[in-house]
DRENVEXPA-542173 format. One line per 10 residues: their letters; for each residue x, y, z of C-alpha. Coordinates in nm, 3 decimals. Example, Ala and Ser with C-alpha at 12.3 -4.5 7.8 and 13.67 -1.06 7.14 Angstrom:
<atoms>
AS) 1.230 -0.450 0.780  1.367 -0.106 0.714
</atoms>
This chain:
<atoms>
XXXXXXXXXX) 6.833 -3.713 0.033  6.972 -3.400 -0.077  6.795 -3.478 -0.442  6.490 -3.557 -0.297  6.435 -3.192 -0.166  6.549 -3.039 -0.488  6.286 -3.256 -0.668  6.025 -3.108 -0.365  6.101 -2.780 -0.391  6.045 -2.758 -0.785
XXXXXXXXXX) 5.702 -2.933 -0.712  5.582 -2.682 -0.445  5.716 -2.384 -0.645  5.554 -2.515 -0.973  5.221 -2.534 -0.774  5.279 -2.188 -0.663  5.318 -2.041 -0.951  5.015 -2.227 -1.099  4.797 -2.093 -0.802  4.930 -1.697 -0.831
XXXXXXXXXX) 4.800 -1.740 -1.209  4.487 -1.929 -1.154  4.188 -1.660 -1.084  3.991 -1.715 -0.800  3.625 -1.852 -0.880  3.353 -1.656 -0.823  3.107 -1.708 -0.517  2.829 -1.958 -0.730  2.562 -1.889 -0.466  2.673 -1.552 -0.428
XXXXXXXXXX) 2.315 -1.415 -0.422  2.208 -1.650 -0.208  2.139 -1.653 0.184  2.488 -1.813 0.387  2.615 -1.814 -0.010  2.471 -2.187 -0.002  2.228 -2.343 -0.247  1.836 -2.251 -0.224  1.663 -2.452 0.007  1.459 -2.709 -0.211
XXXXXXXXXX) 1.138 -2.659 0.090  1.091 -2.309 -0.034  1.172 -2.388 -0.353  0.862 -2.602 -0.353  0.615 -2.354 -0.190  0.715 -2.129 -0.427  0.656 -2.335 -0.760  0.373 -2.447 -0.586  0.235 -2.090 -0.508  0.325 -2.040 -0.905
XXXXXXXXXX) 0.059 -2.267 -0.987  -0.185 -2.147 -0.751  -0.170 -1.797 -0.850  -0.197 -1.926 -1.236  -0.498 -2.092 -1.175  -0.640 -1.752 -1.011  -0.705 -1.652 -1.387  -0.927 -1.893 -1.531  -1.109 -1.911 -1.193  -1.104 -1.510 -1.276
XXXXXXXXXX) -1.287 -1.587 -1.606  -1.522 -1.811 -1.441  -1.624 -1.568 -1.158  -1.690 -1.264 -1.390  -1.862 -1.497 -1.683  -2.121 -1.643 -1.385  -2.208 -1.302 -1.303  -2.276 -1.177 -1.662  -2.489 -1.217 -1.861  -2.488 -1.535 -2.085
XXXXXXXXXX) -2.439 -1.363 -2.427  -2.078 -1.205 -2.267  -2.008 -1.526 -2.080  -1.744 -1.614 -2.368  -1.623 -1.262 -2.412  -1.485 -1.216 -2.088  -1.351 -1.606 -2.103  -1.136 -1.486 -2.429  -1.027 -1.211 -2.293  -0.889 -1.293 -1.970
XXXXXXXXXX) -0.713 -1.685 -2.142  -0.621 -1.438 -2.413  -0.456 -1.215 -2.212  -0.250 -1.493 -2.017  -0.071 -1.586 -2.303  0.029 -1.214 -2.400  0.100 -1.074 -2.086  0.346 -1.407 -2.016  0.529 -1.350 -2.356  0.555 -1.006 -2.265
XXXXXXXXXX) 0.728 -1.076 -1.940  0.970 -1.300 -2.065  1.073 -1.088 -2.330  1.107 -0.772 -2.172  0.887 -0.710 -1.842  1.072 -0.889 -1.581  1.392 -0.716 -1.693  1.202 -0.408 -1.683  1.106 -0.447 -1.358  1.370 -0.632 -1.175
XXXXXXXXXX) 1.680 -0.542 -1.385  1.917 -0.319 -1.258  1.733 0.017 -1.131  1.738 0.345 -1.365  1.730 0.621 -1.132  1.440 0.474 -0.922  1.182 0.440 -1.208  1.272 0.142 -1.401  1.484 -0.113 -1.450  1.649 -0.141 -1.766
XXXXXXXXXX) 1.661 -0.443 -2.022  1.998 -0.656 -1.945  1.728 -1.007 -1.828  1.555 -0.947 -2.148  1.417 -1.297 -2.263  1.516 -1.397 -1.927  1.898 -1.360 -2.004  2.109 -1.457 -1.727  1.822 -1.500 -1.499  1.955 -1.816 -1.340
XXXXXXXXXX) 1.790 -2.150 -1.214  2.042 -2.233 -0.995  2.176 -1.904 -0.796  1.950 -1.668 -0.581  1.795 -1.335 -0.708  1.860 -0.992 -0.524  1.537 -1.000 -0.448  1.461 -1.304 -0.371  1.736 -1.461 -0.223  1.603 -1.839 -0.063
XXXXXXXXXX) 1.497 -1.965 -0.407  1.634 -1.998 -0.747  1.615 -1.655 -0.954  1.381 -1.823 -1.219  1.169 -1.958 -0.944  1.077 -1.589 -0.867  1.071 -1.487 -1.218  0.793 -1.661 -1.318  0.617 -1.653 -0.928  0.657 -1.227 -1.022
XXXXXXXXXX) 0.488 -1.328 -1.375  0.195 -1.427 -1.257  0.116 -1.143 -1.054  0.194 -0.931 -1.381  -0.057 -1.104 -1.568  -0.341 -1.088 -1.285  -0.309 -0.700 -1.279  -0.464 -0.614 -1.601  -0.695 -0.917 -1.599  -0.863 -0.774 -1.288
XXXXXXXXXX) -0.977 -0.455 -1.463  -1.195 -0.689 -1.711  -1.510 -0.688 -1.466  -1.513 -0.265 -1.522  -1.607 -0.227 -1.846  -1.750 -0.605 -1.897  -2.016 -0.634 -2.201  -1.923 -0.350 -2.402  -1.532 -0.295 -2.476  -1.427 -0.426 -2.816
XXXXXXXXXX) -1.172 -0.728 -2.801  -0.940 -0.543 -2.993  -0.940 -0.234 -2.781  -0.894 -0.482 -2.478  -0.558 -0.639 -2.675  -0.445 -0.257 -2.734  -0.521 -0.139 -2.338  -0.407 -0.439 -2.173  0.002 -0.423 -2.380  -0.007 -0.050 -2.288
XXXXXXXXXX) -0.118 -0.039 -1.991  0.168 -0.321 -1.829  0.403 -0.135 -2.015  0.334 0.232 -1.876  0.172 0.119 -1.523  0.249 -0.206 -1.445  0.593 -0.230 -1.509  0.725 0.122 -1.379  0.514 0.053 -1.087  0.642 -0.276 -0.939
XXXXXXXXXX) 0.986 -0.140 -0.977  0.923 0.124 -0.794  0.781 -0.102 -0.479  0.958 -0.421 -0.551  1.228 -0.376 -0.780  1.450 -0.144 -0.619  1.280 0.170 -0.730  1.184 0.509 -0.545  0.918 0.429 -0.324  1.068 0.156 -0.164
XXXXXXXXXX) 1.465 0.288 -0.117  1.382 0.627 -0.025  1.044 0.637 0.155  1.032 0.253 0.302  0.662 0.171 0.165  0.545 -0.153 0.232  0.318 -0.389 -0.023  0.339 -0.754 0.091  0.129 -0.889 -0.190  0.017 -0.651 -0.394
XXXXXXXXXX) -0.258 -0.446 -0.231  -0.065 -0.114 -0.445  0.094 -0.258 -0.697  -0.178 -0.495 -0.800  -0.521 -0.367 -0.656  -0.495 0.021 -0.653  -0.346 0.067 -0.938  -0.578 -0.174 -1.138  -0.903 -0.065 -0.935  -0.843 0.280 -0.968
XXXXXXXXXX) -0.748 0.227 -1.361  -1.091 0.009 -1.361  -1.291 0.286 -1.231  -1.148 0.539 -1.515  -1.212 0.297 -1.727  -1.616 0.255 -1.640  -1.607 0.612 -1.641  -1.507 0.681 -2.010  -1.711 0.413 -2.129  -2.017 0.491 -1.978
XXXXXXXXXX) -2.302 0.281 -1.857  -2.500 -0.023 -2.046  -2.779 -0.008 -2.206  -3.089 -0.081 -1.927  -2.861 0.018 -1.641  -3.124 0.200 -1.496  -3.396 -0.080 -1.553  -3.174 -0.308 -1.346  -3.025 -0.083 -1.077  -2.705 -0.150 -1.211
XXXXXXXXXX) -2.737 -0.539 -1.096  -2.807 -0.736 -1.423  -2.902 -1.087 -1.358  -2.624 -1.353 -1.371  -2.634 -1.557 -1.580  -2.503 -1.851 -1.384  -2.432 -1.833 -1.047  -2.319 -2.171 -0.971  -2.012 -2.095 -1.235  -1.939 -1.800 -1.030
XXXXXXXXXX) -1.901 -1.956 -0.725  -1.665 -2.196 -0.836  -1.491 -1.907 -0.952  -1.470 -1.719 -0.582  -1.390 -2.081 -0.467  -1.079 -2.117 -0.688  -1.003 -1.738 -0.629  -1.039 -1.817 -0.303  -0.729 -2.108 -0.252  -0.531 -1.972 -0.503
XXXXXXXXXX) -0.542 -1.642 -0.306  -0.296 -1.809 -0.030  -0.036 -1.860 -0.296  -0.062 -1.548 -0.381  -0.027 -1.432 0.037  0.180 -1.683 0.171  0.366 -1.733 -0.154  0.493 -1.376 -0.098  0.713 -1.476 0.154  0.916 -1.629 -0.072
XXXXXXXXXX) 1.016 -1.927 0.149  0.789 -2.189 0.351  0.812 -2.034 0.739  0.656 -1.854 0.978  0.606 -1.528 0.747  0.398 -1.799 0.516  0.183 -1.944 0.798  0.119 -1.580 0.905  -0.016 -1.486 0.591  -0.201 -1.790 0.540
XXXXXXXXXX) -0.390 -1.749 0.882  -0.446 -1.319 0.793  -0.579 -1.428 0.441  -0.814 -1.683 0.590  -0.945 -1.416 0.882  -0.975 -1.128 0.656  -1.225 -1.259 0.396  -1.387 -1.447 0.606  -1.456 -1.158 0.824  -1.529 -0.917 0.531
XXXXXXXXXX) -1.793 -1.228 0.398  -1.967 -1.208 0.721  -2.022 -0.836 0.742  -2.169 -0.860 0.348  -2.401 -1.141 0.437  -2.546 -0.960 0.718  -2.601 -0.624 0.525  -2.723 -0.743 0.225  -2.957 -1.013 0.481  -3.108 -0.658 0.659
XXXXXXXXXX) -3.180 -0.504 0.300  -3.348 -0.824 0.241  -3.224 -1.169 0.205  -2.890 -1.320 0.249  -2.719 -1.363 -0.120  -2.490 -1.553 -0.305  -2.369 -1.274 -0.456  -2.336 -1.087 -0.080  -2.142 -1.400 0.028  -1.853 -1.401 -0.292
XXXXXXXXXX) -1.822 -1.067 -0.313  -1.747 -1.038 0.040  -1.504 -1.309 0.033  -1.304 -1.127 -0.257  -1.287 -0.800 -0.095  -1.133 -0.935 0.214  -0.872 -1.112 -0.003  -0.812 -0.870 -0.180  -0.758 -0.590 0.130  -0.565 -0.831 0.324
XXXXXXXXXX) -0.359 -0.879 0.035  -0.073 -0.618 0.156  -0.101 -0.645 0.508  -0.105 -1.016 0.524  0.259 -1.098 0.599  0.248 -0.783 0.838  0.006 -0.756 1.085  -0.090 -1.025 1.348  -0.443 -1.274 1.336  -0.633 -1.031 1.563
XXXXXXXXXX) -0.557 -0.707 1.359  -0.666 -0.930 1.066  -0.997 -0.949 1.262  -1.088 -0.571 1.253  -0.921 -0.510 0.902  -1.143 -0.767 0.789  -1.476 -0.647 0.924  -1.356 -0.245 0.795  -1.311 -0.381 0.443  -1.613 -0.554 0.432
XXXXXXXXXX) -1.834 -0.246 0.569  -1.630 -0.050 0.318  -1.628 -0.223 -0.003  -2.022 -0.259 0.044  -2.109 0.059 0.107  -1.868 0.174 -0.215  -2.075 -0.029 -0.438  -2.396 0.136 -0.262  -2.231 0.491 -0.339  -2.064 0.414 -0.689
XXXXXXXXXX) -2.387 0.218 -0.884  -2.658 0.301 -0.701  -2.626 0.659 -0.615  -2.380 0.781 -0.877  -2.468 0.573 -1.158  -2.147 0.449 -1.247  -2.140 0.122 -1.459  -1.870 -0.066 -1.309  -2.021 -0.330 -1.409  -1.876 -0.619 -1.112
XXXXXXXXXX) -1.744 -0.358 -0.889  -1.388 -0.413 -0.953  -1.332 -0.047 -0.806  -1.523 -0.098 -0.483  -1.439 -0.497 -0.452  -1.045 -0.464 -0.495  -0.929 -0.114 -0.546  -1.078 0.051 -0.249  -0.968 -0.221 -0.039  -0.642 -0.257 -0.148
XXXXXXXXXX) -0.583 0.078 -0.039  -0.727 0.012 0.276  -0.544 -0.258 0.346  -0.233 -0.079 0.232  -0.310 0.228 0.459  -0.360 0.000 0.753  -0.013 -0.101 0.772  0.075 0.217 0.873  -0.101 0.114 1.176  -0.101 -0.208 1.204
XXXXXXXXXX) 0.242 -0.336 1.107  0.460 -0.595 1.357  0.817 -0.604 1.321  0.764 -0.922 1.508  0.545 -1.060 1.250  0.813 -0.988 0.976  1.124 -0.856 1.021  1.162 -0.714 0.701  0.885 -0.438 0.733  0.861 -0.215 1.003
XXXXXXXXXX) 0.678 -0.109 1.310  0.328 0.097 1.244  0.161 0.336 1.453  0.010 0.082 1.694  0.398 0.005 1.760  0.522 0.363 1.806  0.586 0.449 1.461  0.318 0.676 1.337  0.566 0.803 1.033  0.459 0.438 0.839
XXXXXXXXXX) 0.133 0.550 0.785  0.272 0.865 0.570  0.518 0.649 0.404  0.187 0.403 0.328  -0.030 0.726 0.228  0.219 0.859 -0.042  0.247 0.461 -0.161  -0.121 0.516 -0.260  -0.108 0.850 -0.379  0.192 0.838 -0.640
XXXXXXXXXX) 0.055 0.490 -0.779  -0.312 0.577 -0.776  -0.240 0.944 -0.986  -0.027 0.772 -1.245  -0.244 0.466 -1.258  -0.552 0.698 -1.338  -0.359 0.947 -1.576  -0.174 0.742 -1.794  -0.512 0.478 -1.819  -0.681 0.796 -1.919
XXXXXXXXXX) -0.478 0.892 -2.185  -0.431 0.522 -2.332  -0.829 0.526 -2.350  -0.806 0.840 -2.589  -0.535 0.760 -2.773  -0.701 0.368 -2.827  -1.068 0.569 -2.882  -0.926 0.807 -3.161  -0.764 0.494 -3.346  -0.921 0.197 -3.336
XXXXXXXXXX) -1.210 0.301 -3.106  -1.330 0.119 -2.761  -1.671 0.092 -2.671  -1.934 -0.162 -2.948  -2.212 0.026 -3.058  -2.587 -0.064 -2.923  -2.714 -0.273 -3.127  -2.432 -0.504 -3.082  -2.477 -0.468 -2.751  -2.796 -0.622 -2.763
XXXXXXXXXX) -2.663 -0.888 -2.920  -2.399 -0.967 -2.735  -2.009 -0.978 -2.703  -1.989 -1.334 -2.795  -2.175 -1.349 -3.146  -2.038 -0.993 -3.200  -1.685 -0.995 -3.146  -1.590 -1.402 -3.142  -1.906 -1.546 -3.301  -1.961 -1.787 -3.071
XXXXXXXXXX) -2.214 -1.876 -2.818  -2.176 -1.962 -2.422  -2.538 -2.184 -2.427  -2.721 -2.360 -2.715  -3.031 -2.168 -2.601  -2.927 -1.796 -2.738  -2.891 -1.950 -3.096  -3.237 -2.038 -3.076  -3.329 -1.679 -2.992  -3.342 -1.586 -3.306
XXXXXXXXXX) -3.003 -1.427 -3.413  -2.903 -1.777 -3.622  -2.860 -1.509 -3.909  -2.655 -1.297 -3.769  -2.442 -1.588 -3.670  -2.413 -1.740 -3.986  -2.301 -1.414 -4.143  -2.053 -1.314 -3.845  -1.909 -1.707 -3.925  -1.927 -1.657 -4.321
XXXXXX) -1.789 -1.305 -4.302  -1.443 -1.455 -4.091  -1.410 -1.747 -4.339  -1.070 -1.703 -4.411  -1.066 -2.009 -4.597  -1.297 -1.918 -4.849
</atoms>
């Protein structure tokens, strides 16, 4: 008896002494919600939003090349599948870490996630913190590889590819990047002022639409703007509609995906995205149906510039403030294209200003007034529910990304211009972006319009092989 205790006690202090020495492990789900695993249901809507939102950029290419003409229609194809494929290298090499890595003073973050290091599949994100922190890594890529992309319809038909390349690395570097910290990653805007951007109406559509108005500014208009009004014929309408149509369902990944987890925030954004460019659609068909007759163009546009201007509201505001935002963007982004092409003669060339930079800011500003803490508890109360301070907060959001989005795209368009230059000359401009810069063509038809010469030498000329 006696033994058998002594035995015991050297057992329960040798298992003592093991535990004092043994560190505690650390929390695995530590970033997590409940420090328990991500839910795989939102999980799924997120991966699946992914893929959505991917597919938003060749459904980009196909939208801008139907409303070109056809000798661009594979210009602004190449660049927007080129730029994919840079912009996602990019942000797995340095961009995400830039942006979501730990914050550096409120501007940036700094580079300890480069190439994705220690970005892990299996615990929660700060940021994100129902779904795995890859999950919303490459969700977050896809929205940095739209931004750029969007500003492609500004200066279509007459920007060398090269200069596109050059303007498109700089430009996520010094706007992009700096910018989404400072609204999603932790950075100024967001910890010390409280603005709100759901989905990207700041981040994404006023700082590329104002950058795409600079942009059509410094380049300057076509050649034959005036013959055409600014409206050049499409080349292919049909294509473009399939475009707005894929736009059009990826755009409630790119909404309801913002929530980040498949609930009530999702379905609330899904049901504001659906109301607000609808709405906006109506209001174009009517206007451009009293100017004359009811358009295809009218209808797609409209569509896209509700999308676009519910884009930061959408998981903030109710179904009937969706209603009125709606019908404001749609009187707003027509009446922008009215003012910017037809009275001031600026060659945006498909309104990328009017169509998603003006409303993004619109639809930023109306959270100020429009915001429901009982839509989303995460944001705040606007002005409608007694806090009229949000719609300062909202204004300076604008401000601060709109200034820097327009400087620095300024000064990466002279710095670009004096080196490698950025706008083709006329008489490739007549023939086109295709033959000219990828010597190629969209439609058997233009090679019988007799530039088969100039083909053959652009081809012979690029014959590395020979």
């Amino acid at each position: 008896m006696v033994a058998g205790e002594i035995i015991q006690s050297i057992v329960e202090a040798a298992s003592s002494s093991s535990n004092s020495t043994t560190p505690t492990p650390a929390l695995k789900y530590q970033d997590c919600d409940g420090g328990v695993a991500p839910d795989p249901g939102n999980t799924t809507w997120v991966l699946l939003s992914t893929i959505l939102v991917l597919g938003m950029m060749p459904a980009l290419a196909f939208f801008e090349a139907g409303l070109l003409r056809s000798k661009n229609t594979l210009s602004i194809i190449t660049q927007i599948m080129s730029g994919i494929v840079v912009l996602t290298v990019m942000w797995q090499a340095f961009g995400y870490s830039l942006t979501f890595g730990p914050d550096q003073k409120g501007i940036i973050g700094n580079l300890d996630h480069a190439f994705l290091i220690n970005v892990s599949y299996d615990d929660c994100s700060p940021n994100a913190s129902k779904i795995p922190a890859a999950a919303y890594a490459f969700f977050m890529m896809m929205f940095a590889n739209i931004t750029p992309l969007l500003m492609t319809g500004a200066f279509a038909e007459r920007v060398k590819f090269k200069a596109f390349i050059a303007l498109t690395v700089a430009w996520e570097i010094i706007v992009f990047y700096p910018v989404a910290h400072w609204i999603w990653g932790g950075g100024w805007l967001h910890k010390y002022f409280g603005v709100l951007d759901f989905a990207g109406g700041i981040v994404i559509h006023t700082s590329a639409g104002v950058s795409a108005l600079v942009i059509a500014l410094y380049v300057g208009k076509r050649k034959e703007f005036e013959k055409y009004g600014g409206e050049f014929p499409p080349s292919n309408l049909p294509l473009a509609t399939i475009g707005a149509a894929l736009l059009w369902m990826g755009w409630f990944g790119f909404n309801a995906g913002s929530a980040l987890a498949a609930g009530n925030i999702a379905t609330s954004a899904v049901a504001s995205t659906q109301i607000g460019g609808s709405f906006s659609a109506i209001v174009w068909i009517i206007l451009s149906w009293l100017k004359g007759k009811p358009t295809t163009v009218a209808v797609i546009n409209g569509v896209i510039a509700g999308l676009a201007g519910i884009t930061p509201a959408s998981g903030y505001i109710n179904s009937q403030y969706s209603i009125g935002l709606g019908i404001v963007l749609g009187l707003a982004s027509y009446y922008s294209v009215v003012l910017l092409k037809h009275k001031l003669h600026i060659d945006d060339a498909l309104d990328v200003s009017s169509v998603h930079g003006l409303t993004g800011i619109i639809g930023s500003l109306a959270i100020g007034f429009c915001s429901d803490l009982s839509v989303n508890p995460n944001g705040a109360n606007g002005a409608f529910y007694g806090n009229p301070k949000l719609i300062g907060t909202q204004l300076l959001g604008v401000v601060s990304v709109a200034v820097w989005a327009a400087a620095w795209t300024w000064v990466l368009l002279k710095i670009i211009d004096a080196t490698i230059g950025v706008k083709i000359d006329e008489s490739e401009e007549d023939l086109g972006l295709d033959l000219v810069e990828h010597g190629e063509f969209a439609y058997h038809n233009i090679s019988l319009q007799g530039t088969e010469h100039h083909y053959s030498s652009v081809n012979n000329t690029h014959d590395f092989f020979k």
